[in-house]
C-alpha beads as a LAMMPS data file, in Angstrom:
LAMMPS data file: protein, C-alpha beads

187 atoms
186 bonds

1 atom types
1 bond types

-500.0 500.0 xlo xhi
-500.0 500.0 ylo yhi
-500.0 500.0 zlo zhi

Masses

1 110.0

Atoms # bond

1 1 1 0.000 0.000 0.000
2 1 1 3.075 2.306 0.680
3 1 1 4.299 1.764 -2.934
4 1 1 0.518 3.024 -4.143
5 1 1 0.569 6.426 -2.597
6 1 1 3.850 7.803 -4.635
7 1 1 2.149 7.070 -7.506
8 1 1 -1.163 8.340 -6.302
9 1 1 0.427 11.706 -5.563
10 1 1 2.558 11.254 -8.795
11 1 1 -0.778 10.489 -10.939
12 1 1 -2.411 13.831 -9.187
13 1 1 0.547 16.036 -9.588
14 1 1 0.578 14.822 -13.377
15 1 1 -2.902 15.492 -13.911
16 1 1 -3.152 18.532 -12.169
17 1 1 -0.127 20.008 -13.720
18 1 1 -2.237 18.727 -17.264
19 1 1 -5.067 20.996 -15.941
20 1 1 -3.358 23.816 -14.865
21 1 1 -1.580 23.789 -18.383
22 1 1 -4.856 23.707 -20.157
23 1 1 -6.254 26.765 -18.304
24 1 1 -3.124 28.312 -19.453
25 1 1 -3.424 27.850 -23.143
26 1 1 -7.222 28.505 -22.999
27 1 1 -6.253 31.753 -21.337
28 1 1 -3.678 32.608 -23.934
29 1 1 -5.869 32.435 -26.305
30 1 1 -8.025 34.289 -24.943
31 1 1 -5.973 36.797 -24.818
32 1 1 -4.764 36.399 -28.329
33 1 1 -8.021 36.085 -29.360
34 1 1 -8.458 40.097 -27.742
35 1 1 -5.680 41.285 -29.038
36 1 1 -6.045 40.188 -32.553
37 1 1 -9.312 42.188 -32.798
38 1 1 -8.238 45.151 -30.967
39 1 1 -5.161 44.840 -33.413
40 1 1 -7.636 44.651 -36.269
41 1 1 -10.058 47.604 -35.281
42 1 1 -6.620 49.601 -34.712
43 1 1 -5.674 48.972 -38.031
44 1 1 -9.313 49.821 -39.041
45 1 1 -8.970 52.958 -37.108
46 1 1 -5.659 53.782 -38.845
47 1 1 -7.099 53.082 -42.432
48 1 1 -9.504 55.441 -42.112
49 1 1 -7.739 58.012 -40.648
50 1 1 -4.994 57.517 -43.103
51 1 1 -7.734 58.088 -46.107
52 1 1 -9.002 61.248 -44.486
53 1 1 -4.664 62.332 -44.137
54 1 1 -4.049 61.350 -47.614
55 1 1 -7.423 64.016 -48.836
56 1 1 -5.600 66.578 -47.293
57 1 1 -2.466 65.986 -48.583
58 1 1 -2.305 67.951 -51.539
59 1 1 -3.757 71.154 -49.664
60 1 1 -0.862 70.961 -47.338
61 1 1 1.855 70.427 -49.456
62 1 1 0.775 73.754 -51.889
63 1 1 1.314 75.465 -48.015
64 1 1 4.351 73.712 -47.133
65 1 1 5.713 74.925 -51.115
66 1 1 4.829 78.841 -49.923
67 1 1 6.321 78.270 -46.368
68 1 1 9.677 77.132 -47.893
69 1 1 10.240 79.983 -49.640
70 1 1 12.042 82.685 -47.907
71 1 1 10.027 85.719 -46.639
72 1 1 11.284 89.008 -48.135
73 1 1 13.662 91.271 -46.044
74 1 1 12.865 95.034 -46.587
75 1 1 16.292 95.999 -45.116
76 1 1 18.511 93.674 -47.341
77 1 1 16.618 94.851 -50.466
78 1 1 16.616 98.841 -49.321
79 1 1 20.659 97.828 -49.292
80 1 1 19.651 96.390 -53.123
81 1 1 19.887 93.139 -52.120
82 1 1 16.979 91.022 -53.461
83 1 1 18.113 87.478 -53.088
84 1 1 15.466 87.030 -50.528
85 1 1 12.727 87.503 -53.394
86 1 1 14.489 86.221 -56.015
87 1 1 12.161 84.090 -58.056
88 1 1 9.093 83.895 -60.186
89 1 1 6.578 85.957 -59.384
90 1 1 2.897 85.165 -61.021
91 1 1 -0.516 86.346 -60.837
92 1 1 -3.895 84.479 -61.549
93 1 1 -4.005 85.680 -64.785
94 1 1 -0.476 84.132 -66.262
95 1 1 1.493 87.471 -65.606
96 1 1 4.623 87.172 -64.100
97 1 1 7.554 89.059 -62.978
98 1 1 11.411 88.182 -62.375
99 1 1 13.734 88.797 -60.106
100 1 1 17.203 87.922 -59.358
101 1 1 19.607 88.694 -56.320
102 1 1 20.537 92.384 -58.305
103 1 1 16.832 92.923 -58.608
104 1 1 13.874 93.137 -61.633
105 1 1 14.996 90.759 -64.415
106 1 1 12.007 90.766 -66.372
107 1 1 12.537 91.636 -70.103
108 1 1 10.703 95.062 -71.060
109 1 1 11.251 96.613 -66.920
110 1 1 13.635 98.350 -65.708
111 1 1 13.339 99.834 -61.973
112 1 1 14.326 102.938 -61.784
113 1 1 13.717 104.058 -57.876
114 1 1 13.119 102.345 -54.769
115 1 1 11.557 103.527 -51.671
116 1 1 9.791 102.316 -48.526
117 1 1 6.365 103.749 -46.751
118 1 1 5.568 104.040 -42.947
119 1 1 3.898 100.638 -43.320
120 1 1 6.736 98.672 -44.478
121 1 1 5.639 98.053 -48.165
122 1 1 8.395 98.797 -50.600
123 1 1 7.683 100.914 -53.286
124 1 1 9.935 100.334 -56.774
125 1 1 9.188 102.296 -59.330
126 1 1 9.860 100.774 -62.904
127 1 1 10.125 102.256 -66.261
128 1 1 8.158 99.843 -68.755
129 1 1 9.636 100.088 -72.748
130 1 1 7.592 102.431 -74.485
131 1 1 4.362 102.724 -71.591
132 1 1 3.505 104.665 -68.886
133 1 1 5.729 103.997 -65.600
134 1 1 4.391 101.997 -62.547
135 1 1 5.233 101.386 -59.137
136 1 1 5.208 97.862 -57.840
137 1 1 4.298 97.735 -54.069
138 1 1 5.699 94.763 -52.308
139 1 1 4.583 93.729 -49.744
140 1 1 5.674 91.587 -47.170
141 1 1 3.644 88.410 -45.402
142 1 1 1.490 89.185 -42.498
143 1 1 1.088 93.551 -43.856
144 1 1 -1.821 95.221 -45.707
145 1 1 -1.136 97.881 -48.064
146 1 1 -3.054 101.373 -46.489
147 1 1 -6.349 101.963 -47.777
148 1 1 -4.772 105.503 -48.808
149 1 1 -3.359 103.751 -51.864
150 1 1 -6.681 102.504 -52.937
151 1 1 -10.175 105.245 -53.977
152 1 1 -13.674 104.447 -52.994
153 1 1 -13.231 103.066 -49.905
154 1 1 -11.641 100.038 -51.601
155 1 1 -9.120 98.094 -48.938
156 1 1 -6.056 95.389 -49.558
157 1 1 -8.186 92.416 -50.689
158 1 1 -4.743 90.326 -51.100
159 1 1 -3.580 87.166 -49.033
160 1 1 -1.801 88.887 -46.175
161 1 1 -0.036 85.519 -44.981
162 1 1 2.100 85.766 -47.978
163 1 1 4.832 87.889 -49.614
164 1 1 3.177 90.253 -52.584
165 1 1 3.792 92.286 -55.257
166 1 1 0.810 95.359 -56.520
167 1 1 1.228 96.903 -59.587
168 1 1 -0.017 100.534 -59.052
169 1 1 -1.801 100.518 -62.611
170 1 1 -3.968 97.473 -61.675
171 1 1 -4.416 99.037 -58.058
172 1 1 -8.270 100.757 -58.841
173 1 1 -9.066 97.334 -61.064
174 1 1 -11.879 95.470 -59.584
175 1 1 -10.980 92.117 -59.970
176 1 1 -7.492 93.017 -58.316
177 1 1 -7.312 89.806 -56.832
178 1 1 -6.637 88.285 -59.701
179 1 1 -3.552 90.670 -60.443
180 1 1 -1.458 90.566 -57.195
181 1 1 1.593 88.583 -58.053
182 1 1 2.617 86.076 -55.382
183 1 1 6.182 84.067 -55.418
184 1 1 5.984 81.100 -57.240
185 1 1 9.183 79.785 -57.287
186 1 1 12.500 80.775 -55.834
187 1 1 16.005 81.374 -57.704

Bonds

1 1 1 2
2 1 2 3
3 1 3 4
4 1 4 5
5 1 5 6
6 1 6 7
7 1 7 8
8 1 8 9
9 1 9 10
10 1 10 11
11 1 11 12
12 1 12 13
13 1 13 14
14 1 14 15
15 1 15 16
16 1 16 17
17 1 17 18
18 1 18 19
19 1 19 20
20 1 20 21
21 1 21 22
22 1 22 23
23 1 23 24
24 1 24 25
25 1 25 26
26 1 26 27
27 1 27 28
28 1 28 29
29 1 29 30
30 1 30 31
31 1 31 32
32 1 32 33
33 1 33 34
34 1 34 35
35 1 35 36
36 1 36 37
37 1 37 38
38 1 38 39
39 1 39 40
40 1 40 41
41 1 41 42
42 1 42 43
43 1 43 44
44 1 44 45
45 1 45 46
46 1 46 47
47 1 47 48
48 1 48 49
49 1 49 50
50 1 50 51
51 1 51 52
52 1 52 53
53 1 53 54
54 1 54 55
55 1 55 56
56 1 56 57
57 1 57 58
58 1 58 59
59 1 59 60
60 1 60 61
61 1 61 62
62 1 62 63
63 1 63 64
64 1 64 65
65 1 65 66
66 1 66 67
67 1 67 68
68 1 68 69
69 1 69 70
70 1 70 71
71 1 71 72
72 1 72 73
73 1 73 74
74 1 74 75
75 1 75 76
76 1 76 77
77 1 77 78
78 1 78 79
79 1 79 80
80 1 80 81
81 1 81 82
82 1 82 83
83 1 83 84
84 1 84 85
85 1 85 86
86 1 86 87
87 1 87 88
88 1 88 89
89 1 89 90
90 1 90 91
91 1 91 92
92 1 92 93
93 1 93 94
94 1 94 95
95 1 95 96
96 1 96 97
97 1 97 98
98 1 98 99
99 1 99 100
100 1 100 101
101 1 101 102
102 1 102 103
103 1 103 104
104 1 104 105
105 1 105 106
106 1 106 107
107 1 107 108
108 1 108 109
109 1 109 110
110 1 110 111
111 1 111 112
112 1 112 113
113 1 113 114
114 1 114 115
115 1 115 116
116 1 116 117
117 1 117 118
118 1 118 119
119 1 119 120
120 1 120 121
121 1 121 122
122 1 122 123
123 1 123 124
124 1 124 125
125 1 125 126
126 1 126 127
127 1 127 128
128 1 128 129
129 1 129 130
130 1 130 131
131 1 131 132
132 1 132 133
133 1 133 134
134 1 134 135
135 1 135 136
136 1 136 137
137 1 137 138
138 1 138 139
139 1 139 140
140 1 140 141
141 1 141 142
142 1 142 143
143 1 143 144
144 1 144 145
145 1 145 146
146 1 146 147
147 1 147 148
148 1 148 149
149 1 149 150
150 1 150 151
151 1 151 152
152 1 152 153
153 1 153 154
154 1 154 155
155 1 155 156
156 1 156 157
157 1 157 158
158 1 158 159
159 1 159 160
160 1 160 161
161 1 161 162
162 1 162 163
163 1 163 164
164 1 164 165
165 1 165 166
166 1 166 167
167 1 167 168
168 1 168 169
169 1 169 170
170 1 170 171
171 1 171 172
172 1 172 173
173 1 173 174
174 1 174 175
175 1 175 176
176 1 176 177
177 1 177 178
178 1 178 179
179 1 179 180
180 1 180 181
181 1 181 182
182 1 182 183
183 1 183 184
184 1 184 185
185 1 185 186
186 1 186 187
């Protein structure tokens, strides 16, 4: 009878270890079993929220082209430096103006004077082949050019968060959103 109870207690430790490893497994999966669907509706989650990142893409990257350009510096170009608007400079109708680090490159313009108002808005006045001269206001991000520039009560109309150039002969037009020039490209 002595030689029965070792393996009595061996058969129960045996079994009971057997039990005790299947609650184990069952609770592993179990928990597998969670974390493959929370896994899953994360990845749902993440889908979707990619999609709605990916409509939006396009809007921020036209933002992120304006913000790497470099904002003009009134000082540097008072001191006829203009490498910090050097670039193509276009309007919503197709015009466009050029400059380089020395100034207005664009064929037919030549600037003739260049001065700055209380308000921070450089004025350069340009000599045009054959035409009536015109000032070009430019004005940097984040200032409006005075409503004492404009008649009728009219105001600066333009996108203040970015760097601009006015042409004084398109100043009264009424569609003058369509003729401020905004940097396009840099040099």
């Amino acid at each position: 009878m002595k030689e029965k109870k070792p393996l009595v207690k061996l058969a129960l430790i045996v079994l009971l270890a057997m039990g005790l490893s299947a609650c184990s497994n069952q609770s592993s999966q179990t928990s597998t079993t969670k974390t493959s669907s929370q896994t899953s509706q994360t990845s749902s989650e993440t889908s979707s929220s990619s999609a709605a990142k990916t409509s939006s893409a396009s809007e921020v990257t036209s933002a992120q082209q304006q913000e790497s350009l470099p904002q003009i510096e009134t000082g540097a170009i008072l001191k006829a430096d203009y490498s910090s608007m050097a670039g193509t400079w276009t309007n919503a109708e197709g015009d466009s103006l050029t400059f380089n680090a020395q100034g207005l490159s664009t064929a037919g313009l030549t600037a003739s004077f260049l001065d700055i108002d209380q308000t921070g808005v450089l004025l350069l006045n340009v000599d045009k082949e054959g035409k009536a001269n015109m000032t070009l206001y430019i004005i940097p991000a984040n200032k409006a050019l005075d409503s004492s520039y404009f008649t009728n009560g009219a105001s600066d109309s333009s996108d203040i968060r970015k760097d601009r150039i006015i042409a004084s002969d398109t100043i009264h037009d009424s569609h003058l959103t369509d003729k401020v020039y905004y940097r396009r490209s840099a040099q």
